[in-house]
C-alpha positions in Angstrom: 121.6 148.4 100.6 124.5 150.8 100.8 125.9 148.4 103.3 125.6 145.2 101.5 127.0 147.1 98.3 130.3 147.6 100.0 130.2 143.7 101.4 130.5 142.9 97.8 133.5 144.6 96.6 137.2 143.5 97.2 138.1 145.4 100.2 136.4 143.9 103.0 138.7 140.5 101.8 141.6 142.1 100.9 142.0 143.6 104.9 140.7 140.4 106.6 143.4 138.3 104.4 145.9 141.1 105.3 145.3 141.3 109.0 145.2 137.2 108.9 148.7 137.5 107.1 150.4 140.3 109.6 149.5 137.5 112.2 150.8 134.8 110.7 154.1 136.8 109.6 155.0 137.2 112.9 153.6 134.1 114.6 156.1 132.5 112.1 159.3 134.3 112.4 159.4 133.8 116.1 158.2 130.0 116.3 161.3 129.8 114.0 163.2 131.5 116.6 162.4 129.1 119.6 162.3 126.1 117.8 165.9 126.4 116.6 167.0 128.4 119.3 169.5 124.6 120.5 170.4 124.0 117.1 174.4 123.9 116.6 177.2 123.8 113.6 180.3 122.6 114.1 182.8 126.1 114.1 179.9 128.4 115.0 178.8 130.2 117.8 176.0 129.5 119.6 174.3 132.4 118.3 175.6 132.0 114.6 174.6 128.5 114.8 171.0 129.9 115.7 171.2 133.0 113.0 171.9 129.9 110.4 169.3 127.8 111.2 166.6 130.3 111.0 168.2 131.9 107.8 168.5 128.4 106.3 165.0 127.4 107.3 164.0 130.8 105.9 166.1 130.6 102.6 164.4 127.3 101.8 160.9 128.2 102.4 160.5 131.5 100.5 162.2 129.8 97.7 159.2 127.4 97.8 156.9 130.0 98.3 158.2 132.0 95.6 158.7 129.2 92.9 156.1 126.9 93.6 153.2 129.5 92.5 154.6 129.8 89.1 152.4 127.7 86.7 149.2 127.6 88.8 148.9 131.1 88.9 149.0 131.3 84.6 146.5 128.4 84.8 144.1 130.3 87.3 144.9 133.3 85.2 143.2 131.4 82.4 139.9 131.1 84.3 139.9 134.5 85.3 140.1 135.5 81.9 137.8 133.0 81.2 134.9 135.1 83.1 135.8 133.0 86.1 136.9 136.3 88.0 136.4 134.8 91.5 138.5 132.0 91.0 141.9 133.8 91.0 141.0 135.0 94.5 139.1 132.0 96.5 141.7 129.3 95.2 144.7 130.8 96.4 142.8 131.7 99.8 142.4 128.3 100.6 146.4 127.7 100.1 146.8 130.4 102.9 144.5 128.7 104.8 146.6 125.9 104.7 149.5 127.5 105.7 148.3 129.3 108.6 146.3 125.8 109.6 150.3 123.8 109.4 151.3 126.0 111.5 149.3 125.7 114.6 149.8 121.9 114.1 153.2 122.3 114.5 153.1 124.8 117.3 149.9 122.4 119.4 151.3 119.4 118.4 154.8 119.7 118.7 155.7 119.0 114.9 158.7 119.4 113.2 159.4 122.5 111.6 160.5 121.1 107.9 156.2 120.0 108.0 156.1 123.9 106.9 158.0 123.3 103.8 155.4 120.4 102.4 152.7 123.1 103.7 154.5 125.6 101.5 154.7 123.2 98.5 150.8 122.4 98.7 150.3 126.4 98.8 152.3 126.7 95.5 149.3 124.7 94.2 146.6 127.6 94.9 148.9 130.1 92.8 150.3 131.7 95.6 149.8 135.7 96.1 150.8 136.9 92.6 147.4 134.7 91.7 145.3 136.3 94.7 146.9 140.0 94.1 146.3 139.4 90.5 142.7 138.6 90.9 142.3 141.6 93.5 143.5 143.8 90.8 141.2 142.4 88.6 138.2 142.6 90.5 138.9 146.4 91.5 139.7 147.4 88.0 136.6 145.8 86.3 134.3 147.7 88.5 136.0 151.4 88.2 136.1 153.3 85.2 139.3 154.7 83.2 139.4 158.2 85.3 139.4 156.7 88.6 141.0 153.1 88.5 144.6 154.4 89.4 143.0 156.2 92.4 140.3 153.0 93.2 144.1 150.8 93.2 145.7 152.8 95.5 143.2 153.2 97.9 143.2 148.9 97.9 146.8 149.0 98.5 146.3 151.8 101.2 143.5 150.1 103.5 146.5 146.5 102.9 149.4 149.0 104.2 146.8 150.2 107.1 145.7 146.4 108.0 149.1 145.3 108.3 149.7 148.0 110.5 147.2 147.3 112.8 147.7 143.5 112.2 151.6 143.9 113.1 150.5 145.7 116.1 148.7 143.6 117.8 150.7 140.4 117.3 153.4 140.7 119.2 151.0 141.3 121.9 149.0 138.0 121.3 152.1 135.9 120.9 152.8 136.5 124.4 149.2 135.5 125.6 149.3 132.0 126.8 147.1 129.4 129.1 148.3 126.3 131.1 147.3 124.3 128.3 148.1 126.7 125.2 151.8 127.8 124.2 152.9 131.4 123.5 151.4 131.9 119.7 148.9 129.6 119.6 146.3 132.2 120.2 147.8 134.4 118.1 147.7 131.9 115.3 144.0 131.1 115.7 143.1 134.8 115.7 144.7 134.3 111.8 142.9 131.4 111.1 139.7 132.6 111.9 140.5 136.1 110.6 141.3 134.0 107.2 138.3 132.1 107.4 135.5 135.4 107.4 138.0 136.6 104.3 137.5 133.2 102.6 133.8 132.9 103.7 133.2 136.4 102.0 135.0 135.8 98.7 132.9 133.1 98.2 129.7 133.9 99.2 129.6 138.0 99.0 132.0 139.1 97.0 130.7 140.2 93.6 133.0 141.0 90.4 131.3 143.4 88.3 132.6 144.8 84.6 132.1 148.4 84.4 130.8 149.0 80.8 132.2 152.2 79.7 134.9 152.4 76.4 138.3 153.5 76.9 141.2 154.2 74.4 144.3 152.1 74.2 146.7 154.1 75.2 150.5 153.2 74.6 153.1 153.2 77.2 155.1 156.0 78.1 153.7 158.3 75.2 150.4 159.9 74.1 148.3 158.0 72.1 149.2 158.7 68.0 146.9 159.6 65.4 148.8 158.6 63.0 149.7 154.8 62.7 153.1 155.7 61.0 154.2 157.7 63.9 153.0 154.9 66.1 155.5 152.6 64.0 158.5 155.0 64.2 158.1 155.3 68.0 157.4 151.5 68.4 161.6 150.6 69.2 161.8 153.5 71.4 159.0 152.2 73.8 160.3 148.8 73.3 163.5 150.2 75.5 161.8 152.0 77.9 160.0 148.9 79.1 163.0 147.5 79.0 165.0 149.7 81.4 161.5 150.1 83.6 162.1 146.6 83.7 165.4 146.6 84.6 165.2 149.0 87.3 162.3 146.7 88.9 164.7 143.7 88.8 167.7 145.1 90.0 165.3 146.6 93.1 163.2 144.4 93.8 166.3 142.8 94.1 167.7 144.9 97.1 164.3 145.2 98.6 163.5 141.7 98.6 167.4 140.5 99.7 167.5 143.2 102.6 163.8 141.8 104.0 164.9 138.1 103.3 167.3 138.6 106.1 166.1 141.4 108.0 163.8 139.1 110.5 167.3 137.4 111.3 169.0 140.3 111.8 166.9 141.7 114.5 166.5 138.6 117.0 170.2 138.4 117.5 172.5 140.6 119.4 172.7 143.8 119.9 168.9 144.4 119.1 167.1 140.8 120.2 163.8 141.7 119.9 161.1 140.8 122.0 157.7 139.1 120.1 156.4 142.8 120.6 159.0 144.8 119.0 158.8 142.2 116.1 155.6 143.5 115.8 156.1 147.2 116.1 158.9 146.2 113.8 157.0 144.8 111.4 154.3 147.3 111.5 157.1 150.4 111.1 156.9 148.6 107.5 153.6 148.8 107.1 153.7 152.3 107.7 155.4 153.0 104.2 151.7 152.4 102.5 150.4 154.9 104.4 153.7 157.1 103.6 153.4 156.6 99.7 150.1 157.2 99.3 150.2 160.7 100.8 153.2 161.1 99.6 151.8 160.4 95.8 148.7 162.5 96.3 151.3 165.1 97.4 154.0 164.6 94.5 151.8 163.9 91.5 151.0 167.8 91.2 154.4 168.9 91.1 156.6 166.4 89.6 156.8 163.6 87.2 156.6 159.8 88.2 160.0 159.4 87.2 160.5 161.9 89.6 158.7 160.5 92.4 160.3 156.8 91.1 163.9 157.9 91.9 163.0 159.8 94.6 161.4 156.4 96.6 164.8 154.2 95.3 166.9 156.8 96.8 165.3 156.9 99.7 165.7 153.0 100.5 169.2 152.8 99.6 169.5 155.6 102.3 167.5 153.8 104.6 168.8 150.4 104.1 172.1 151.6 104.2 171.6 153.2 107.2 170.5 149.5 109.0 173.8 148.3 108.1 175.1 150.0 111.4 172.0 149.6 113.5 173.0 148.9 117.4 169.5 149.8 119.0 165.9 149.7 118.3 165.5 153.1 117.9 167.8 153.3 115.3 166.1 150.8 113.2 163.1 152.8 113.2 164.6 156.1 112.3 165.9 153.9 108.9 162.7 152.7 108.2 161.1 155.6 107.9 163.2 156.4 105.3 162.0 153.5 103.0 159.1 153.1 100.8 156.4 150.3 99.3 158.3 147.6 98.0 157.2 145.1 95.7 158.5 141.3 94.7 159.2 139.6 91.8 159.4 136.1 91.6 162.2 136.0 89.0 164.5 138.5 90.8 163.3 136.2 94.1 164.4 133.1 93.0 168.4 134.8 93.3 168.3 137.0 96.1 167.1 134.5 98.7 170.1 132.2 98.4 172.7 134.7 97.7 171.8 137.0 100.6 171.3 134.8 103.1 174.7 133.0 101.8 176.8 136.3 102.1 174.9 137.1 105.7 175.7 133.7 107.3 179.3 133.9 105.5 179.9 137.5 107.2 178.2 136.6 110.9 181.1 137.0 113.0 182.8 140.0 110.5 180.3 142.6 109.5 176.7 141.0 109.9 174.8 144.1 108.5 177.1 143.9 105.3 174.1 142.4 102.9 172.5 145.7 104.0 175.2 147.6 102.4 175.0 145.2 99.3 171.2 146.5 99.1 172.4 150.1 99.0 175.1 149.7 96.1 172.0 147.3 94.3 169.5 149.5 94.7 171.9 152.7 93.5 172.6 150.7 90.1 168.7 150.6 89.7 168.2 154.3 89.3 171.2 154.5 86.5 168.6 152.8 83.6 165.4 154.9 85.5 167.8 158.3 85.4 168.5 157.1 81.5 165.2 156.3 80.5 163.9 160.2 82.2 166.7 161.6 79.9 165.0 159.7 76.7 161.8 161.5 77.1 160.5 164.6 75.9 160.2 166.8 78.5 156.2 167.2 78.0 156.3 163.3 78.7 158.1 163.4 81.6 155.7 165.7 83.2 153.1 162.7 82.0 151.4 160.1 84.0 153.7 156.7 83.2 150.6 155.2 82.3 149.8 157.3 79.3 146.9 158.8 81.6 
């Protein structure tokens, strides 16, 4: 019984979907690599031809990504809050499945690469991942109580960080396995499918989303809860600009994070690093490694400094990081920066700028500083602790000792 109990919750779906999606991550960047490996532009290199094509190809289909989930993910949002909890999380399943099923069509069959961008389109339909995340949230919130939700959450996001790890791994290695009669990724890309297919097949069939009936306060943000409601009143502008700058310091990096990543697949299969399909693997699992990083690093922090603290402390460490991959020559010294970054997170607004305008200034700087958006990140990510370092300055020095939660 204990068994089937834990078949029920969130987590089982939440790592098959990730290890799926580590698979197909990588299966895509390098099928973009080969199949626009002849392209050419008229004034470029053979090699910045090739970095624009994929950076073009990339720029336009993370836009859609990003953009297209916009208004299906309020309407499945709707149902969910409707009681329809599962709806949130199967619905935007089957737009993955989509995507990783377009794929292998275009790898077995030989199709065009642009058929990706009408798969991405369709997947905007299903609400995209800031439906499914949504709904996991949901689902793992409803079933914990108030004392342990923030630890439930992060144990969620840990066993996604640990997935992708293992996920990221092991793909390189599967790209390269091949038969007379199946092309390098094609294995690797029905390992995803069928990975996604036992995620989808649980969410619908075993996944249960329970309410845990126990009353909590409502607590406000950023303060202690008042007793009295004219104190509550007074205080109401001040917490009005702290969300304000917490949301300004997301922006501005979520901006650099997203930016720097956006080209960061590009950067690596050219010269001097040209990655084999198993460093982009080991590469992309390096990432994955921050989950693990943060969550110790919380458990760690939490008892002797405040979240704003630990906030500022994460930022700086990516600028330094990222800034660091701005002069990257070998492999090794990629990993040596990436250790040195933390958990990011995207936003679809701050998505819908840093797409075109990185890859813009990164195909515009190819053949004078190609690692120069990297330095943009830094300076980006720097102006995003100025309203976090302002907002820690507003607080009451009990409060900043305080969970930002109110906890």
């Amino acid at each position: 019984m204990a068994n089937l109990a834990v078949l029920r919750q969130v987590e089982p779906a939440v790592m098959l979907q990730q290890l799926s999606s580590t698979m197909y991550d990588t299966a895509l960047q390098l099928v973009v690599r080969d199949w626009t490996a002849n392209t050419s532009y008229a004034g470029l290199s053979p090699e910045d031809s090739h970095q624009k094509a994929m950076t073009d190809f990339f720029m336009t289909y993370n836009l859609i990504i990003k953009l297209g989930p916009v208004l299906p993910a309020l309407l499945l949002a709707r149902l969910g809050d409707r009681g329809w909890r599962k709806v949130p999380i199967v619905v935007p399943l089957c737009g993955y499945l989509l995507l990783r099923l377009s794929l292998l069509l275009v790898l077995f069959c030989g199709l065009p690469l642009p058929v990706m961008f009408g798969a991405a389109a369709v997947f905007g339909l299903s609400g995209g991942f800031c439906s499914y995340w949504a709904g996991v949230m949901t689902a793992t919130s409803l079933r914990s109580t108030a004392e342990e939700r923030s630890k439930t959450m992060m144990i969620v996001e840990l066993l996604y960080g640990m997935m992708g790890l293992l996920g990221s791994l092991a793909s390189g290695h599967l790209f390269l396995l091949s038969t007379p009669s199946l092309t390098h990724g094609t294995i690797l890309l029905i390992s995803s499918v069928l990975s996604h297919l036992l995620c989808l097949l649980h969410s619908i069939f075993l996944l249960q989303v329970k309410e845990v009936s126990v009353s909590e306060e409502n607590r406000p943000l950023l303060s202690p809860p008042s007793s009295h409601t004219t104190d509550a009143a007074a205080e109401a502008p001040v917490k009005v600009v702290n969300v304000l700058l917490l949301f300004t310091a997301a922006f501005l990096y979520d901006f650099a994070v997203g930016g720097a990543v956006e080209v960061l697949g590009s950067f690596v299969l050219k010269e001097p690093l040209s990655w084999s399909a198993t460093q982009v693997g080991y590469g992309n699992a390096a990432g994955f490694t921050i989950y693990i990083t943060s969550f110790l690093g919380v458990i760690v922090f939490r008892r002797y400094i405040s979240d704003i603290s630990i906030v500022l402390i994460g930022m700086l460490s990516f600028a330094f990081g990222i800034y660091f991959t701005t002069f990257v020559t070998r492999t090794w010294m990629f990993y040596l920066g990436m250790t040195l970054t933390i958990l990011q997170i995207t936003f679809i607004i701050a998505a819908l700028i840093y797409i075109p305008v990185f890859t813009k200034i990164y195909q515009s700087v190819l053949d004078w500083c190609p690692g120069f958006v990297f330095t943009l990140s830094s300076v980006v990510t720097v102006l995003g602790t100025v309203p976090v370092s302002i907002l820690s300055n507003r607080l009451p020095a009990r409060q900043r000792n305080q969970r930002l939660t109110g906890t």
